[in-house]
C-alpha positions as CSV (number, residue, x, y, z in Angstrom):
1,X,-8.5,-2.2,0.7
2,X,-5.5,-3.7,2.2
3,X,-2.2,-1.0,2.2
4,X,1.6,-2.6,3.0
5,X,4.0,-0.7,4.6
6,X,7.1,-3.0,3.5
7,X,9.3,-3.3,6.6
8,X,6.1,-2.5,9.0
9,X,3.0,-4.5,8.2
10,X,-0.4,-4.3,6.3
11,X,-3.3,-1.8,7.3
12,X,-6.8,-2.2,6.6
13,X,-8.0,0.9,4.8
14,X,-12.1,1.6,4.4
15,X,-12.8,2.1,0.5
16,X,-13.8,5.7,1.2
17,X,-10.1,6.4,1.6
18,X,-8.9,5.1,-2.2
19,X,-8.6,8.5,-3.5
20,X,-6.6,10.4,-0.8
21,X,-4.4,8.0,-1.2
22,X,-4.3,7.6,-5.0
23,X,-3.2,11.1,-4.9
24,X,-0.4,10.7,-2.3
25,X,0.7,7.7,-3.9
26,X,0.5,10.0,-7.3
27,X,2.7,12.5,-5.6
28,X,5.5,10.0,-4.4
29,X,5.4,8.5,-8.2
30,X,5.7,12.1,-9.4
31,X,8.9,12.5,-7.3
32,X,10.0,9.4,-8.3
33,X,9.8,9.6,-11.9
34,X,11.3,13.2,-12.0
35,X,14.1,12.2,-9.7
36,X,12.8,14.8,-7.2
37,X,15.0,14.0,-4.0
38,X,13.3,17.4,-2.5
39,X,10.0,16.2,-3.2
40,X,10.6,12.5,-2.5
41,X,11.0,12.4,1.0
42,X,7.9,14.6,2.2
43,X,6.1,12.2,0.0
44,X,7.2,9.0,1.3
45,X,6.1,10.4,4.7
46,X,3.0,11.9,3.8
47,X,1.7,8.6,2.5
48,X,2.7,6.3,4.7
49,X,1.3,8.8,7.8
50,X,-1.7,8.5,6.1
51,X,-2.1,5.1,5.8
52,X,-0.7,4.6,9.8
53,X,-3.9,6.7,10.7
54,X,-6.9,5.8,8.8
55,X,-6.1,1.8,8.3
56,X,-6.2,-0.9,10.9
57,X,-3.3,-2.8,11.3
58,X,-3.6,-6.4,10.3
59,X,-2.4,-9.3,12.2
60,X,1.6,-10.2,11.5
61,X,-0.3,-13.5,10.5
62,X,-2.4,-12.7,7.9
63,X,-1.9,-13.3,4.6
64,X,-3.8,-10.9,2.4
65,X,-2.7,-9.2,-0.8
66,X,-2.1,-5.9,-1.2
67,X,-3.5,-3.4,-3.0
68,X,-1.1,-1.0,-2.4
69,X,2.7,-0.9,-1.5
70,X,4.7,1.4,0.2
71,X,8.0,1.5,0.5
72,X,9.7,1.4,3.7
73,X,9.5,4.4,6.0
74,X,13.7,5.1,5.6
75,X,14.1,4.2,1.7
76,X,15.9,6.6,-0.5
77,X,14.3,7.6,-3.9
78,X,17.1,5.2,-5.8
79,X,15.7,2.0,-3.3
80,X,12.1,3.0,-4.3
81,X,12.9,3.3,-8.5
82,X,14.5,-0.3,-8.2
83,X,11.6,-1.4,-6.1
84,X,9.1,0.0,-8.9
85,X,11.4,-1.7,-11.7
86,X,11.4,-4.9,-9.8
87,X,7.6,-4.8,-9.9
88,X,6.8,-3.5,-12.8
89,X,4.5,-5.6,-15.0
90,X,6.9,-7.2,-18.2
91,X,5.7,-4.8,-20.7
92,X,7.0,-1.8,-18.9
93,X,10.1,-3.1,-17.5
């Protein structure tokens, strides 16, 4: 699966890895969604360390979508909950 870090690049994660991140990326949407500022940062890092060391980066070249997005490594919880309404699909908007 490929994994984008915005502001950094895309990773190559093996398949094996979908869950552990499922539940890191559940964690950061729990923060988000609760408006968890404490809970939101630790997140944000946890997930995006995780993806740094179990994916392979991908060439600044290639064009390949992404399966999953994180936000940058310095973005507040407000810059993420506008980044998730900018992308969220019309019916949820």
């Amino acid at each position: 699966m490929i994994v984008r870090i915005l502001g950094e690049g895309q990773y190559d994660v093996d398949e094996r890895h979908r869950e552990r991140l499922g539940e890191l990326d559940a964690t950061l949407l729990h923060a988000v969604d609760h408006a968890d500022d404490a809970a939101f940062g630790p997140a944000l890092r946890a997930l995006a360390s995780e993806v740094r060391s179990i994916g392979t980066v991908l060439a600044d070249d290639a064009f390949v979508p992404s399966e999953l997005v994180v936000p940058f490594a310095d973005a507040t919880l407000a810059e993420t909950k506008a980044l998730l309404a900018d992308t969220a699909p019309p019916d949820e908007a």
